[in-house]
N, C-alpha and C positions, 0 to 999 in steps of 0.2 A: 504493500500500500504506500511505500514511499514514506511513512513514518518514521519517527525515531523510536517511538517504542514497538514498531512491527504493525500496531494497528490493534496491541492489547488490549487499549481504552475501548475501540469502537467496539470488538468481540464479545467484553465484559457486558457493555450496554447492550447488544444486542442481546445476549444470555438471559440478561437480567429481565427487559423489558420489551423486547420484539416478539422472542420466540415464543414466551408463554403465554403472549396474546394472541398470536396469530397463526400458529403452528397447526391449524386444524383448515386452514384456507388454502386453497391453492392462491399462486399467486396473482392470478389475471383476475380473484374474486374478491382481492384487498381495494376497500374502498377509503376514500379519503378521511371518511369521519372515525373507519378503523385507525389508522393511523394519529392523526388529532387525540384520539385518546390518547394514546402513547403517550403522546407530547407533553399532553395536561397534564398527566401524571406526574410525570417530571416536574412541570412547575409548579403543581400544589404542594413539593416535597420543596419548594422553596430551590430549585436545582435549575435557574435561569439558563446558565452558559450549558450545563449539559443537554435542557430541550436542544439549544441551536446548534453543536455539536450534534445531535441523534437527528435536526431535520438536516441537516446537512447530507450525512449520512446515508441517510435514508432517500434524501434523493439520486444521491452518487449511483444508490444502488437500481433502483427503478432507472434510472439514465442509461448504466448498462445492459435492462433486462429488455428497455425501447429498442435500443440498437442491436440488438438479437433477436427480435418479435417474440420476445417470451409476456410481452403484454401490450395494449392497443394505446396505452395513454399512459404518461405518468402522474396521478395522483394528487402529486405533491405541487403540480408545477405553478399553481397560482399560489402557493403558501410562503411566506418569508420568515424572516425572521422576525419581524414585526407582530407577524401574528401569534408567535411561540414565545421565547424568550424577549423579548425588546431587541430592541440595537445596543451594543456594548456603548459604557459610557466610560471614556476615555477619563485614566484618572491622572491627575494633576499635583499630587501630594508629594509636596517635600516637605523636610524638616528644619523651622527656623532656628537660627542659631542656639535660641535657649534650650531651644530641644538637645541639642548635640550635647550642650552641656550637661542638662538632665541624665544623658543616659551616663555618664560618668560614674555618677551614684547608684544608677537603677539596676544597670548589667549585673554588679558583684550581689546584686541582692537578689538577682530577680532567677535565682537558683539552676541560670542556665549553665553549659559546662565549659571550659574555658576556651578550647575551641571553636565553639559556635559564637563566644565573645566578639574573639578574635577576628572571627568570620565579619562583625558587623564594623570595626571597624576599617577593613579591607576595605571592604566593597566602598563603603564611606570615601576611601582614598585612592579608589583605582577605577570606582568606575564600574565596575565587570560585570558582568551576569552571574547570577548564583551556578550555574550551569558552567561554568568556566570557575566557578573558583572549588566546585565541590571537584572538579577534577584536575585541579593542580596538584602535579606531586613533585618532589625535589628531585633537582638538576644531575642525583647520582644515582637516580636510575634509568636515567636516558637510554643505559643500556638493554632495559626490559620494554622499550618503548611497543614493538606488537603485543604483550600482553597486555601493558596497560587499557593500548590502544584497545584491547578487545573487553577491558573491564569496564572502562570510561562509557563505550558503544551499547554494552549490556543494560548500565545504569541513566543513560540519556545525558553523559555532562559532555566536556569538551577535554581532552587532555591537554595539557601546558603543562609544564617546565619552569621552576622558581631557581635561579640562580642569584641567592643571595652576594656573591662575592662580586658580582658583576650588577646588583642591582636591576635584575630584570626578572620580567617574567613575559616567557616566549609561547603560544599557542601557534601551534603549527596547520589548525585546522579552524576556524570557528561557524557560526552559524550563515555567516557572509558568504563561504568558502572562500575563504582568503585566513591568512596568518596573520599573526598579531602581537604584536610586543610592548605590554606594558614596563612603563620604566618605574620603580620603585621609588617614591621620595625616604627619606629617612623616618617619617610619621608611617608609612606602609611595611617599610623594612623592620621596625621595632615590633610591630605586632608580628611578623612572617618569621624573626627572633625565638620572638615571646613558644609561637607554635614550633619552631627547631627546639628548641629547649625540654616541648615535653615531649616530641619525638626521642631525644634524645634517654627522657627517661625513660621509655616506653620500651626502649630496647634492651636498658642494660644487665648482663649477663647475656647478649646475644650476638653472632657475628654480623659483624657488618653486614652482610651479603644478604642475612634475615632480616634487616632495618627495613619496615616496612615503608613502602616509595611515597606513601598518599600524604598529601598533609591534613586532608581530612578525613581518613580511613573509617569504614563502617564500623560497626560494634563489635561485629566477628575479623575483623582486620582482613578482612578479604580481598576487600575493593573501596573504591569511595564513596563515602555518604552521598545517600541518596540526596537533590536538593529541597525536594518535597518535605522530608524529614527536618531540613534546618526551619522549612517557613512553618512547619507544623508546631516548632520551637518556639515561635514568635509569637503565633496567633495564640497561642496557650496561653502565654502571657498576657494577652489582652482582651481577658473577656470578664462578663463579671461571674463570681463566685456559683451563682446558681447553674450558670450554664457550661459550667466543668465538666468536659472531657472522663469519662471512667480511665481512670489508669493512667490519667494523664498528670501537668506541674499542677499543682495546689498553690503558689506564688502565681494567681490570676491575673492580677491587676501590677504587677510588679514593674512590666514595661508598657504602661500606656500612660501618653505623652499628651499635651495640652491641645496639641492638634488633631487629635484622633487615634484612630487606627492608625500603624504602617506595615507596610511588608520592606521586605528584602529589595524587591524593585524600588520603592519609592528611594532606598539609601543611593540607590543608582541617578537616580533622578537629579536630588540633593548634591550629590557629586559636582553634574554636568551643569546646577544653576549655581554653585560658589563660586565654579570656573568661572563661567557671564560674569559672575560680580568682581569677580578678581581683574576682568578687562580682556581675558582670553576670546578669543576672536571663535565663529561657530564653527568654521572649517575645520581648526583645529580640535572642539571639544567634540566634534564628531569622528576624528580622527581617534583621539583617546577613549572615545566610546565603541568604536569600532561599528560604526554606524554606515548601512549603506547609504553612498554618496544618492541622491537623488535624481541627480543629472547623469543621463547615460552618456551624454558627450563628456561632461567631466570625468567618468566614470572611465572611460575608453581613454582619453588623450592624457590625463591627468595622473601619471603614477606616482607623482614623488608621496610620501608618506609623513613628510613635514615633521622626522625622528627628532630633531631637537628640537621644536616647539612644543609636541608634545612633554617629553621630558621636561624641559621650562613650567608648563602648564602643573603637570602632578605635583614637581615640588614647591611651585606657589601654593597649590590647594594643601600640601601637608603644613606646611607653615601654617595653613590657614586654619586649618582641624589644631594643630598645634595650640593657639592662641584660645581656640573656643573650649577645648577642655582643661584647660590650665597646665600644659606643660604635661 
């Protein structure tokens, strides 16, 4: 299906919610208020984005069964997403300064592990996607790079490369398809540190060669943390006490912040607007964001990659994280 997770998610919802509705129809006797049901379901479960995923879906498939004459009409074809889920509303959320500072005090309390701390204030300083940062692993297993490469693919992130001594962090693949090289400020490097350090206890008594690559390795050290897992991390934290999770942090309210809700994207967001304020120019913060260029002639004619302004860029923003959390 062209998926990164193979087409999992669609399978699952179909299991769940197609088949044991529809399984006793042929398919040329599926009507469209059959269907509709479906949908509803979903959205009386409060489950918006999955309707429009499943009508999506669901047309994909009737589209293939037209152009086969395995049916006279597609069903779905006057249906939008309008009529299912809404239209996605583009969110806008970053974190103002005080926030930043805030979390200074919230993180060590807010009973998450240190890690996934860590985790937050990367992204904070780099920019990255959760997906790129849950599959960074250090620069000294470059050697195992096919396996990685096939753990990274398994788990849905992006493999890179942190080479602390050289302050970079290299992604030879991303979601662009293009590679990418974030340059580490000394505010990124401290936390990327902070995580070598418990690497470092994590191994001892073991040989090098066993030093596990990830820098954010699963539970069972396998492979790397799922990203799901980190934002699952987050949103625990920010709900109130009634509506806790079974089995989940009991520190509910620990990381919510005066402006809301955030996720892991909004810190990405947050990144690319201190840049703006810092004077950095959009070419470039799209540059360090690794953001496809818009313009297919710039796109085509346009390779330089503008390495030292980005660099420039990151470590004006650590300076800048620097000052907002007191040093």
């Amino acid at each position: 299906m062209g998926r990164k997770d193979g087409g999992a998610f669609a399978r699952a919802q179909f299991e769940r919610r197609v088949f044991p509705a529809l399984a006793a129809k042929a398919i040329e006797e599926v009507r469209k208020a059959d269907l509709l049901a479906i949908l509803d379901a979903a959205k009386a479960e409060g489950k918006l984005r999955t309707a429009n995923v499943l009508l999506s879906d669901l047309k994909q498939m009737f589209r293939f069964a037209l152009a086969r004459e395995l049916v006279q009409r597609n069903p779905l074809d006057v249906v939008s997403k309008r009529d299912v889920g809404g239209t996605a509303v583009e969110r806008d959320r970053t974190l103002a300064p005080s926030e930043i500072g805030e979390l200074v005090d919230a993180l060590p309390t807010s009973r998450l592990n240190a890690r996934s701390a860590a985790a937050v204030w990367i992204i904070l300083s780099t920019g990255a996607r959760v997906g790129e940062l849950m599959g960074a692993a250090w620069a000294d297993g470059i050697s195992q790079r096919a396996a990685l490469r096939m753990a990274a693919e398994s788990t849905g992130v992006k493999l890179g490369f942190v080479d602390l001594s050289a302050s970079k962090w290299h992604l030879p693949e991303t979601k662009n398809q293009r590679d990418h090289t974030i340059h580490l400020s000394e505010f990124a490097a401290l936390h990327f540190r902070h995580l070598l350090a418990l690497r470092e206890l994590a191994r001892e008594g073991l040989d090098v060669e066993n030093a596990n690559p990830w820098v954010f390795p699963n539970a069972n050290g396998t492979g790397p943390l799922c990203p799901k897992a980190f934002g699952k991390q987050l949103s625990d934290r920010q709900r109130q006490p009634e509506r806790r999770l079974k089995g989940r942090s009991q520190a509910t309210l620990s990381l919510c912040l005066d402006g809301g809700r955030w996720t892991a994207h909004d810190l990405r967001r947050t990144a690319a607007t201190l840049m703006a304020e810092l004077g950095v120019s959009g070419d470039v913060i799209d540059e360090c964001l690794n953001h496809i260029i818009e313009s297919r002639v710039r796109r085509t004619y346009i390779r330089h990659r503008r390495e030292a302004a980005q660099a420039a860029a990151f470590d004006l923003l650590g300076v800048r994280l620097e000052g907002l959390v007191g040093g």
